[in-house]
N, CA, C and O atoms as a Tripos MOL2 file, in Angstrom:
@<TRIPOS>MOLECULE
protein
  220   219    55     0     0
PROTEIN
NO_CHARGES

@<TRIPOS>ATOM
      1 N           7.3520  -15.8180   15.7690 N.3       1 UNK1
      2 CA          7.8550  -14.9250   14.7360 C.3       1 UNK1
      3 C           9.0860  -14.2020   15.3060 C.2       1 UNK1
      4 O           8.9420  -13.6960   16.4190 O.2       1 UNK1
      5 N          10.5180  -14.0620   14.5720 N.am      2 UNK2
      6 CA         11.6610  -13.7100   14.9700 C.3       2 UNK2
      7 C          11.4810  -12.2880   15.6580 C.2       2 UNK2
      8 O          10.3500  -11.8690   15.4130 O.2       2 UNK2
      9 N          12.1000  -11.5490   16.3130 N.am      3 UNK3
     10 CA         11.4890  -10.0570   16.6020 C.3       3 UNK3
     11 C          11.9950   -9.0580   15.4180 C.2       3 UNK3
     12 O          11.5760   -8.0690   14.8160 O.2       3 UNK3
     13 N          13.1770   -9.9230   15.4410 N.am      4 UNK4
     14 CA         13.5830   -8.6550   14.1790 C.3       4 UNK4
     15 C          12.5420   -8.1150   12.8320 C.2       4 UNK4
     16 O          12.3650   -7.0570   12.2280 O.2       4 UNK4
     17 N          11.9310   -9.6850   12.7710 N.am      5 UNK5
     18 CA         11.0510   -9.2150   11.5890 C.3       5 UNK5
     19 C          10.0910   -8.8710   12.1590 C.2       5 UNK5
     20 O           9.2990   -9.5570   11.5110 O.2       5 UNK5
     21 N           9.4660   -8.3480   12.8750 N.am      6 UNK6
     22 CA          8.4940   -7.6060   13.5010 C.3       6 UNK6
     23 C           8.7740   -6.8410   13.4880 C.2       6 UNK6
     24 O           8.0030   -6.0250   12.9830 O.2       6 UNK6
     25 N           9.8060   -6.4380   13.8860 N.am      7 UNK7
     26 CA         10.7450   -4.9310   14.0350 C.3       7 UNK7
     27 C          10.8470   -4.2530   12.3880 C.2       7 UNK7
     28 O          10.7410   -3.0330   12.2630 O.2       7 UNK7
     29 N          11.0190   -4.9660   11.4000 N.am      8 UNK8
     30 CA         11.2910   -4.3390   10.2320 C.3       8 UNK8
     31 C           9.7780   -4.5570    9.6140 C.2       8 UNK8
     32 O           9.5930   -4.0240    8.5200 O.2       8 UNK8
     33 N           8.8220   -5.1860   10.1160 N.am      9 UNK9
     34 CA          7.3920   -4.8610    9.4630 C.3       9 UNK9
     35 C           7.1350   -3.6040    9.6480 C.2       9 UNK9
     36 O           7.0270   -2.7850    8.7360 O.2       9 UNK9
     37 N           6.9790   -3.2870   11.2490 N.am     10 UNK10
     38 CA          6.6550   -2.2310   11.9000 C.3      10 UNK10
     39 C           7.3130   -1.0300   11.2500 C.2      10 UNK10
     40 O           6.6560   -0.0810   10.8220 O.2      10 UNK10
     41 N           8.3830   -1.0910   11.2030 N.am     11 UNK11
     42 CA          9.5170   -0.0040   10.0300 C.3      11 UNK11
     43 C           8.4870    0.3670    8.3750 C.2      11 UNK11
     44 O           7.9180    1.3590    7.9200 O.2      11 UNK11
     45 N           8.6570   -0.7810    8.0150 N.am     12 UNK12
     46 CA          7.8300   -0.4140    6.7100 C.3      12 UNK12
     47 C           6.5880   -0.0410    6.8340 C.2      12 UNK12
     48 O           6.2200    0.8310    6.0470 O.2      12 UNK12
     49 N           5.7860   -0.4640    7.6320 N.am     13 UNK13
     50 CA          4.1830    0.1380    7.9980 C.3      13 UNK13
     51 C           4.7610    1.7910    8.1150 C.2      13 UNK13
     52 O           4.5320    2.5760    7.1940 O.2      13 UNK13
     53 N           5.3890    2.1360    9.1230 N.am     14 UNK14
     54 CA          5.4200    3.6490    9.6070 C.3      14 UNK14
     55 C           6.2010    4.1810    8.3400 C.2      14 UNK14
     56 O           6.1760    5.3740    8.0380 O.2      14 UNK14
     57 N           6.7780    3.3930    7.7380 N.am     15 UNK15
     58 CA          7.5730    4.3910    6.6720 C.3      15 UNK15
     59 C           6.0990    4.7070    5.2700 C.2      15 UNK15
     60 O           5.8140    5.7770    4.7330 O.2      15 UNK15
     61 N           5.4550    3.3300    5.0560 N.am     16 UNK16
     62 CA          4.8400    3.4070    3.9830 C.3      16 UNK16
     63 C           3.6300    4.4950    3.8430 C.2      16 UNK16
     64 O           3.2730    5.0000    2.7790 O.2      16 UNK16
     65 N           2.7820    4.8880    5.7900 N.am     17 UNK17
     66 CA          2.0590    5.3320    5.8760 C.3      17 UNK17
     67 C           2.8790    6.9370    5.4960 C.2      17 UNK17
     68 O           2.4650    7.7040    4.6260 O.2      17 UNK17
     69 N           4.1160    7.1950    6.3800 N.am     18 UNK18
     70 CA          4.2170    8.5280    5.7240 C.3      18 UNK18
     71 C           4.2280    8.6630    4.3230 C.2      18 UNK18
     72 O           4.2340    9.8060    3.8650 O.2      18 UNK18
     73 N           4.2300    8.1300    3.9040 N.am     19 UNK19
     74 CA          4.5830    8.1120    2.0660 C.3      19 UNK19
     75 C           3.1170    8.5510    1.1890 C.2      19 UNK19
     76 O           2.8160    9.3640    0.3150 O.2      19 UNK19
     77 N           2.2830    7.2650    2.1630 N.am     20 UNK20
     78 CA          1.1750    7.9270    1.7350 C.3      20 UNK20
     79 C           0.5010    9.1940    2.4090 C.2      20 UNK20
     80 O          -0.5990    9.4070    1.9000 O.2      20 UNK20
     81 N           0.8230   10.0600    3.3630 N.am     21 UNK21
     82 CA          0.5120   11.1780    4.2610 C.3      21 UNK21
     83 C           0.8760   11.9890    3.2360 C.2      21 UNK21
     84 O          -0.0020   12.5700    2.5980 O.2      21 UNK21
     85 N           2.4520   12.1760    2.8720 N.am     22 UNK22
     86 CA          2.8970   13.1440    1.6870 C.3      22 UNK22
     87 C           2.2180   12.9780    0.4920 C.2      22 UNK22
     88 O           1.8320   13.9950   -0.0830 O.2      22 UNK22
     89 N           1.9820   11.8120   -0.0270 N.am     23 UNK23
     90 CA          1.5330   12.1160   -1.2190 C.3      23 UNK23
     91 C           0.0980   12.6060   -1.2150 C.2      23 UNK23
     92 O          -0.3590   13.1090   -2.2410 O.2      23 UNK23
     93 N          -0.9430   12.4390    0.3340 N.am     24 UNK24
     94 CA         -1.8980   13.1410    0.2080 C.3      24 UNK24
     95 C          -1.9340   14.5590    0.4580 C.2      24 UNK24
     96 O          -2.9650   15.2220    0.3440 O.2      24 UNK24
     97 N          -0.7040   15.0760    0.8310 N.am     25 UNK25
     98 CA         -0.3110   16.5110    1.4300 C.3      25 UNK25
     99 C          -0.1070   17.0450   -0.2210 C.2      25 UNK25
    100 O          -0.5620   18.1160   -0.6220 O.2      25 UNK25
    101 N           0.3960   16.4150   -0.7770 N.am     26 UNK26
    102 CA          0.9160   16.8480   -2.1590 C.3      26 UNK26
    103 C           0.2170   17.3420   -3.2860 C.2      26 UNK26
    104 O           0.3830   18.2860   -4.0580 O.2      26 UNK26
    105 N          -0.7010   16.3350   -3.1460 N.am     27 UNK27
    106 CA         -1.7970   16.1830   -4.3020 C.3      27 UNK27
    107 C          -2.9590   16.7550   -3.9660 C.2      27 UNK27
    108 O          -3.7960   17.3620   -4.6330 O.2      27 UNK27
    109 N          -2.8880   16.4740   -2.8350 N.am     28 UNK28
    110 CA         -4.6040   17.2620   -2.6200 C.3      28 UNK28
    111 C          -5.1170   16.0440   -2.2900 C.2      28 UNK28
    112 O          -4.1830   15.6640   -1.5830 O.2      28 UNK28
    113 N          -5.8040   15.2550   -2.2710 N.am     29 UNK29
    114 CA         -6.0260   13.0810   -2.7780 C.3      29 UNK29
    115 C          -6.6770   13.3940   -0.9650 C.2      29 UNK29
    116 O          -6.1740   13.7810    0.0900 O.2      29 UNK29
    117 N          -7.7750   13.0430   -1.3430 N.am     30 UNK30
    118 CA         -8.6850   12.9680    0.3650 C.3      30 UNK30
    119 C          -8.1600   11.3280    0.6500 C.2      30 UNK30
    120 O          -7.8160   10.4630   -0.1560 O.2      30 UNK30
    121 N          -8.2330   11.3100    1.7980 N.am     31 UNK31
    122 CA         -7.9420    9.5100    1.9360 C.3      31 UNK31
    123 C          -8.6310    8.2820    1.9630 C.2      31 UNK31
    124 O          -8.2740    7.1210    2.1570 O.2      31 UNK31
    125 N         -10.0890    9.0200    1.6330 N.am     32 UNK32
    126 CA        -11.1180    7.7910    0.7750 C.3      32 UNK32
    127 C         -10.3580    7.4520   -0.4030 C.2      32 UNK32
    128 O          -9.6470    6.5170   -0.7710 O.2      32 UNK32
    129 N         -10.8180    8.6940   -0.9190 N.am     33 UNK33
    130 CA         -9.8730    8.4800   -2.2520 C.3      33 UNK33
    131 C          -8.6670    7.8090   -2.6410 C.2      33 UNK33
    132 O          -8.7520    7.2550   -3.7370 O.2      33 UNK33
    133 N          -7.7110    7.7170   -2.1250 N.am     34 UNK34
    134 CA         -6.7730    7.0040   -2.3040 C.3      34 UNK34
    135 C          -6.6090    6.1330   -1.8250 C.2      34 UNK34
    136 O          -5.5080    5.5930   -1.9390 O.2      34 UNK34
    137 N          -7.8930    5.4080   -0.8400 N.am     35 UNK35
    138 CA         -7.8930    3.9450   -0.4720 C.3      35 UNK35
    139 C          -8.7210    3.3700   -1.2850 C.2      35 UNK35
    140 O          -8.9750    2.1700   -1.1830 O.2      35 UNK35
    141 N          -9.2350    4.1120   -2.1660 N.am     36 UNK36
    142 CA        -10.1890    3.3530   -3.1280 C.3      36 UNK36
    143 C          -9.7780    3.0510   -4.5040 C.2      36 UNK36
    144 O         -10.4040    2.5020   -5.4110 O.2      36 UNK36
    145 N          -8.1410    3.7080   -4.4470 N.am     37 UNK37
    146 CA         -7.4720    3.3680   -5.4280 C.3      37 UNK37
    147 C          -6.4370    2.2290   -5.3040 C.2      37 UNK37
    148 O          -6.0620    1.3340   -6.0620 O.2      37 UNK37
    149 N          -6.1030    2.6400   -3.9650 N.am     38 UNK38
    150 CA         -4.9360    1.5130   -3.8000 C.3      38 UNK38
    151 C          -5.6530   -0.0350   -3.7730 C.2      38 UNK38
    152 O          -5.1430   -1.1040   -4.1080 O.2      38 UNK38
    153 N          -6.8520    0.2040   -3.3150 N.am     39 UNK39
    154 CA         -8.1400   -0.6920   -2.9040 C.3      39 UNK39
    155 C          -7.8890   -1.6430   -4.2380 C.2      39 UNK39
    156 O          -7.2560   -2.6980   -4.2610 O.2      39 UNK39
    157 N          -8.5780   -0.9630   -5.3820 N.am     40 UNK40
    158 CA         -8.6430   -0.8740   -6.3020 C.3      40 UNK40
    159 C          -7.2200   -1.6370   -7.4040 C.2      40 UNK40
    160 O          -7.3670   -2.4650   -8.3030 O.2      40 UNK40
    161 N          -6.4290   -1.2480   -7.1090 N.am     41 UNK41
    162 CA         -5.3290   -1.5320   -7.6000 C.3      41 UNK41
    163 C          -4.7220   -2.5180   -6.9910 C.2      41 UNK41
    164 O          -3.7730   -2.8350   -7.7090 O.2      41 UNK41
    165 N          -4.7670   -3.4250   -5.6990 N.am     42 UNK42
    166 CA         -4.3630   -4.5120   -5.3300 C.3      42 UNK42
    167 C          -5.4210   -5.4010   -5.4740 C.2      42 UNK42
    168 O          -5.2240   -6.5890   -5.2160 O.2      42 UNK42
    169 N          -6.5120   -5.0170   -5.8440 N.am     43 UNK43
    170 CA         -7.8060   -6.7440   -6.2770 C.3      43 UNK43
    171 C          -7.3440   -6.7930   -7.7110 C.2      43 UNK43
    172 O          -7.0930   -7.9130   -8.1550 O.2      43 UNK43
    173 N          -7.2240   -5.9600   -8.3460 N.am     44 UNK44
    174 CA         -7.0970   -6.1260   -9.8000 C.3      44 UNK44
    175 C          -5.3710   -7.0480   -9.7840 C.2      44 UNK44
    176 O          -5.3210   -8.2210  -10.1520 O.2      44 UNK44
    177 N          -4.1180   -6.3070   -9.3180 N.am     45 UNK45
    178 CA         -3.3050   -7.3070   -8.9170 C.3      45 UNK45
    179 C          -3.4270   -8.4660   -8.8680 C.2      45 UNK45
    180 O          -3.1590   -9.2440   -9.7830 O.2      45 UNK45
    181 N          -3.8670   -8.7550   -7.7500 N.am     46 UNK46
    182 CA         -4.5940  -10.1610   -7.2650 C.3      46 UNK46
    183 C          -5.0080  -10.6890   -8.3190 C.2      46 UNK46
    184 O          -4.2920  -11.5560   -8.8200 O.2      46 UNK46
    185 N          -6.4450  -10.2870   -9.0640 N.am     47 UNK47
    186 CA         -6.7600  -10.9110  -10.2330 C.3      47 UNK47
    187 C          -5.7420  -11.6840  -11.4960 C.2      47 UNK47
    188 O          -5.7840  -12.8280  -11.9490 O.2      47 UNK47
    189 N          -4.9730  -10.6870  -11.7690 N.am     48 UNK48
    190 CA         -4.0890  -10.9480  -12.6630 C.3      48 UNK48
    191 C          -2.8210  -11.5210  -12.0100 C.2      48 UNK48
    192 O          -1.8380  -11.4480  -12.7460 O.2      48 UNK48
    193 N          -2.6430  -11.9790  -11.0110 N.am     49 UNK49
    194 CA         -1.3790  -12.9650  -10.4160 C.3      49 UNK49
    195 C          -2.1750  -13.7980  -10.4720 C.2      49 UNK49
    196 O          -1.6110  -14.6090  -11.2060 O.2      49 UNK49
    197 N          -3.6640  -14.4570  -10.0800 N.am     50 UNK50
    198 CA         -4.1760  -15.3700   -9.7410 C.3      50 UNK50
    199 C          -4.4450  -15.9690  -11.3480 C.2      50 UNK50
    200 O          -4.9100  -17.1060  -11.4170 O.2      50 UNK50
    201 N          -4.1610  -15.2270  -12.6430 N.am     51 UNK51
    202 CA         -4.2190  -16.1830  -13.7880 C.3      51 UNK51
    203 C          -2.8310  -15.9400  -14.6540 C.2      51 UNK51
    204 O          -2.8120  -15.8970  -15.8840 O.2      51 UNK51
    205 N          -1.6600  -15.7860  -13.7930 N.am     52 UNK52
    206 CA         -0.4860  -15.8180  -14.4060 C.3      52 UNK52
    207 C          -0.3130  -14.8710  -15.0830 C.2      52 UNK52
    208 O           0.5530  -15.1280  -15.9200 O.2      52 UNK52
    209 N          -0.9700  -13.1330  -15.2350 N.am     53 UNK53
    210 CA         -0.6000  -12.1260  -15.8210 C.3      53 UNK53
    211 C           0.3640  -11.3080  -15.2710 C.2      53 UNK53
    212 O           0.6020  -11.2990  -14.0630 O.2      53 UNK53
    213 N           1.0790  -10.4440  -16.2870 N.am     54 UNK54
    214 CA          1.9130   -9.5760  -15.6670 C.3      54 UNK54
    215 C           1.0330   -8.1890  -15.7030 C.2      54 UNK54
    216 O           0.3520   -7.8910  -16.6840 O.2      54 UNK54
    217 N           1.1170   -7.4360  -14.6140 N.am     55 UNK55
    218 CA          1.1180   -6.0880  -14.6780 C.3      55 UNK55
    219 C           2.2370   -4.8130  -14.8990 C.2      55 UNK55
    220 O           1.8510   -3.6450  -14.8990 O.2      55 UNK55
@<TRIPOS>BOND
     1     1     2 1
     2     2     3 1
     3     3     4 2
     4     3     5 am
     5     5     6 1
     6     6     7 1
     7     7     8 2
     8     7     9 am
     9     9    10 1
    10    10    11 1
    11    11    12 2
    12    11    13 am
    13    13    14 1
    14    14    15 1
    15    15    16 2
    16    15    17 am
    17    17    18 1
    18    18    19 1
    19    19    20 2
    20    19    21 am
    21    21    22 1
    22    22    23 1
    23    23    24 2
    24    23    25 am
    25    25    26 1
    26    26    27 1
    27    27    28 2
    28    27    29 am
    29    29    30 1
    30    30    31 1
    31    31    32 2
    32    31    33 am
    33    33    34 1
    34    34    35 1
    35    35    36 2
    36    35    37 am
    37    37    38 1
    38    38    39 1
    39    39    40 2
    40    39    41 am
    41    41    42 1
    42    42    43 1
    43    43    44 2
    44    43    45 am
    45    45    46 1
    46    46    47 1
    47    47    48 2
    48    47    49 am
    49    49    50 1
    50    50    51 1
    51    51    52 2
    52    51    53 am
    53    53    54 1
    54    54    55 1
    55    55    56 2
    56    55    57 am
    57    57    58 1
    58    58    59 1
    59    59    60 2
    60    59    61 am
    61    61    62 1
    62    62    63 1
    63    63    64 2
    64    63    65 am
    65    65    66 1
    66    66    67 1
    67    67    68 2
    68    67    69 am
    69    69    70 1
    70    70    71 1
    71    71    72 2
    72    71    73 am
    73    73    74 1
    74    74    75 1
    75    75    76 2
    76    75    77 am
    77    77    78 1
    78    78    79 1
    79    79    80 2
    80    79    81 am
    81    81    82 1
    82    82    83 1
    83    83    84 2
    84    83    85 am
    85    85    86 1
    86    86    87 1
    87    87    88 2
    88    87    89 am
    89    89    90 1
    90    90    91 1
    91    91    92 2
    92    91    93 am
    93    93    94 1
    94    94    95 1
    95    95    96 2
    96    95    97 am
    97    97    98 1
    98    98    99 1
    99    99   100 2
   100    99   101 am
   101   101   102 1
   102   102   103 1
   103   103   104 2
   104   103   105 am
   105   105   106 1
   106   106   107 1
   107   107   108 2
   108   107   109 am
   109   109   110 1
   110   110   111 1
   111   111   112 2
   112   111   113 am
   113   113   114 1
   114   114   115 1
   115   115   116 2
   116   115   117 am
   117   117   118 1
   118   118   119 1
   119   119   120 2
   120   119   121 am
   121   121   122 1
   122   122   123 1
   123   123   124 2
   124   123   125 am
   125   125   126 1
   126   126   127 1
   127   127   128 2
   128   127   129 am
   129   129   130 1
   130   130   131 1
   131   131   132 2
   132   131   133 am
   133   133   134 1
   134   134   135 1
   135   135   136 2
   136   135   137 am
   137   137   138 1
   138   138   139 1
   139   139   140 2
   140   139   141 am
   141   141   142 1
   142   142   143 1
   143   143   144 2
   144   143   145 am
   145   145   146 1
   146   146   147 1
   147   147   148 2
   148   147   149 am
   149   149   150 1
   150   150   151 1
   151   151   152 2
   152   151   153 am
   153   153   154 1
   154   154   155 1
   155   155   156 2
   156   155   157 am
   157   157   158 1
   158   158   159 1
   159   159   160 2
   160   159   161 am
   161   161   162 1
   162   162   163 1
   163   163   164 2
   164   163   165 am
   165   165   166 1
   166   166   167 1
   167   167   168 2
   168   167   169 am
   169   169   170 1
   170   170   171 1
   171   171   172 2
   172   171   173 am
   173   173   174 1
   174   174   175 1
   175   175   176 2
   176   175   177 am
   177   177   178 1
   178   178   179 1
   179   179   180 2
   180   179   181 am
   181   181   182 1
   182   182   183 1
   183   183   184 2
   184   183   185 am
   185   185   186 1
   186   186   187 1
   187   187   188 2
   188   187   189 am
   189   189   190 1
   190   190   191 1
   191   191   192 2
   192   191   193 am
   193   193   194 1
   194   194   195 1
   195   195   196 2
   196   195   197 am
   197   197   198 1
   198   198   199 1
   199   199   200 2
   200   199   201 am
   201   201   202 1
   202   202   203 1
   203   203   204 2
   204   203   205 am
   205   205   206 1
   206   206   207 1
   207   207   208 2
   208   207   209 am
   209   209   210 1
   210   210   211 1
   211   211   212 2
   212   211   213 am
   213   213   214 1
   214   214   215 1
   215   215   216 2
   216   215   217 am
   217   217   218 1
   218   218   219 1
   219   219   220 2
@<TRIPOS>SUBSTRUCTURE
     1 UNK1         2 RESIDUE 1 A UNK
     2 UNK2         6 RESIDUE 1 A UNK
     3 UNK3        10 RESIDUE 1 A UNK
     4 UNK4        14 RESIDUE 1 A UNK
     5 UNK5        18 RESIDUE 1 A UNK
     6 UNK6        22 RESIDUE 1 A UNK
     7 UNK7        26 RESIDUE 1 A UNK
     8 UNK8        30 RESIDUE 1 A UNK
     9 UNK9        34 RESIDUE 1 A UNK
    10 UNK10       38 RESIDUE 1 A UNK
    11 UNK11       42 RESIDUE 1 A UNK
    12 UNK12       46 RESIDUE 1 A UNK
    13 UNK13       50 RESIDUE 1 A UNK
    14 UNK14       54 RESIDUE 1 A UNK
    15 UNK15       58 RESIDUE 1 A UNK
    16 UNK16       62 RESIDUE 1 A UNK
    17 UNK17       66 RESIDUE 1 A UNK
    18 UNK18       70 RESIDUE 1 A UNK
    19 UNK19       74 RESIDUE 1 A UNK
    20 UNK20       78 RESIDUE 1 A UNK
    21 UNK21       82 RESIDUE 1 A UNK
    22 UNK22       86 RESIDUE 1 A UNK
    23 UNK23       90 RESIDUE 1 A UNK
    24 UNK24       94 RESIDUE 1 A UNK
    25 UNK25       98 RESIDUE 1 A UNK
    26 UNK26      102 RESIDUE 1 A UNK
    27 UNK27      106 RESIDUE 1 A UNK
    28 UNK28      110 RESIDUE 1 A UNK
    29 UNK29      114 RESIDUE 1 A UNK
    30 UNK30      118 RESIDUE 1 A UNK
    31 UNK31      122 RESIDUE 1 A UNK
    32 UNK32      126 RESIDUE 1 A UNK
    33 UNK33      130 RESIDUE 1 A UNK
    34 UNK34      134 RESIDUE 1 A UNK
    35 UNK35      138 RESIDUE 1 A UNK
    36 UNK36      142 RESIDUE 1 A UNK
    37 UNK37      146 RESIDUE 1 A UNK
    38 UNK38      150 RESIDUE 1 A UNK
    39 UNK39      154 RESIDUE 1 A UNK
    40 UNK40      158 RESIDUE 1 A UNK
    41 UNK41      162 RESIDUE 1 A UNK
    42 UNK42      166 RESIDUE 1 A UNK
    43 UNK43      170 RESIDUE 1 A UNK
    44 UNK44      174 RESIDUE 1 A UNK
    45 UNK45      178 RESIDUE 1 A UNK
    46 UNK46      182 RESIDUE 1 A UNK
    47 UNK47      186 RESIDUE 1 A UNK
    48 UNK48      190 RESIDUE 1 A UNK
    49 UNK49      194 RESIDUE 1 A UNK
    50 UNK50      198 RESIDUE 1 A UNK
    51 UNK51      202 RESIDUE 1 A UNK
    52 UNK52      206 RESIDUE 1 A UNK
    53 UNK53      210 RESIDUE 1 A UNK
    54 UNK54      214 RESIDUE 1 A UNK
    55 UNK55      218 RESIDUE 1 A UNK
């Protein structure tokens, strides 16, 4: 695997986690909670790519 793209995974992991840090700082959102949404919201994704729907 090239390094660079390792290098820019690693970028988006640390960027995405702060994103979600603030938005639990923001909201109040415990972090069960909002893994049980995001949880939640990428099987259902999944579901509906896996029979050609749009979300």
């Amino acid at each position: 695997m090239p390094e660079a793209y390792v290098a820019f995974n690693i970028q988006i992991s640390r960027e995405l986690s702060d994103v979600i840090e603030a938005v639990m700082r923001n909201t109040g959102i415990k972090k069960a909670a909002l893994g049980r949404a995001l949880l939640w919201e990428a099987l259902h994704a999944r579901k509906a790519g896996a029979k050609g729907e749009k979300r």
